[in-house]
N, C-alpha and C positions, 0 to 999 in steps of 0.2 A: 678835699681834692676829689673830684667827679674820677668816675673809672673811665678811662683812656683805654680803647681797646687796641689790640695789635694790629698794625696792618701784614707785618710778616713774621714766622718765625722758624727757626732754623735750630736745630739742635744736631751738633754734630758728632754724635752715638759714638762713630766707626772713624770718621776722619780727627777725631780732636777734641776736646775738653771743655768744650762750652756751647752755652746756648746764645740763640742772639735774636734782640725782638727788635726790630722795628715800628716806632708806635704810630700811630694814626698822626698824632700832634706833632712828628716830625724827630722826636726823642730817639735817640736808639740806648739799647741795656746791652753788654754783652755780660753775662753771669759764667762764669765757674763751675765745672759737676760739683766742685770738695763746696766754693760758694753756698752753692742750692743745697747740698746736701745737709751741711749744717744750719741752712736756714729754713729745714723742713717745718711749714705750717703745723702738724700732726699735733694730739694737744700732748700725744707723750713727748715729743722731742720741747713744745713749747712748756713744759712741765721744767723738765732737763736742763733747759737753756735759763729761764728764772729764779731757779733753786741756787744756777753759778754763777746769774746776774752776770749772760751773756744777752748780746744783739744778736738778733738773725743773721745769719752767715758768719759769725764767727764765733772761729773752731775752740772746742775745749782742752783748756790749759792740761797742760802734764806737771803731774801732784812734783816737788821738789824733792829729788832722792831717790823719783822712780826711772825706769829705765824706760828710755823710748822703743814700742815695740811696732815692728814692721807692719804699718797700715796702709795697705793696697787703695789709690787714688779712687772717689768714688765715681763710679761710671753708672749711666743708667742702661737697665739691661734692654727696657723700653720706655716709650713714653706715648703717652693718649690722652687726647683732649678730651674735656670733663665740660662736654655742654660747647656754650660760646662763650663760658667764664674763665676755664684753668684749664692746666697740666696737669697732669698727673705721673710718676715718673715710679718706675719701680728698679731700686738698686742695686750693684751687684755687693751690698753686704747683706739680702733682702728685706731691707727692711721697704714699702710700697706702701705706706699710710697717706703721706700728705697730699694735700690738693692744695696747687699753686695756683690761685687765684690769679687774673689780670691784676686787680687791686694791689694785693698783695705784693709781685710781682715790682709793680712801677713803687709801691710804698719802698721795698729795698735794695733798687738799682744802686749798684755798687760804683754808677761813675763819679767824679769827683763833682763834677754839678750838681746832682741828687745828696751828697757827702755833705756837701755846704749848704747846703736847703735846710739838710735836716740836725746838722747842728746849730744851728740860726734859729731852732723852733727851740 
């Protein structure tokens, strides 16, 4: 897949919970903070996510028998673009490693057209 770059993007910090790219090719993404958050690029979260033989953006299971503990939605405290390649997002549990590539980014659009693409592969 060639890198598609954004024509617009919108991240709604202050008003709401998501991000939304509208792509050049006519595509639009709209992502999730908790989405992006757990599909942080970073190679420690991508360490994280392989060891539990998860996918990018989704979240880590709660061990059986443990008790669900009160985890505040992730919100970014900000966000800056990294070139005219990525995002980059620093959060309010701090953790501010990943760089969200455009690539990346259109690789794990969460709509269901993207969903059936990439179980078709």
């Amino acid at each position: 897949m060639s890198v598609v770059q954004p024509a617009a993007i919108k991240v709604h910090k202050t008003s709401g919970n998501t991000m939304e790219i509208a792509w050049k090719d006519g595509h639009q993404s709209t992502y999730t903070f908790n989405y992006l958050r757990d599909a942080c690029p970073c190679a420690m979260c991508e360490d994280e996510r392989g060891k539990a033989g998860r996918r990018p953006g989704e979240p880590a299971a709660t061990p059986s028998g443990q008790l669900v503990i009160f985890k505040p939605a992730a919100k970014p405290v900000s966000a800056e673009g990294v070139g005219k390649y990525a995002i980059k997002f620093s959060w309010n549990d701090g953790h501010n490693l990943g760089i969200y590539s455009w690539k990346f980014l259109r690789e794990v659009c969460p709509c269901e057209e993207c969903k059936k693409s990439r179980a078709a592969q």
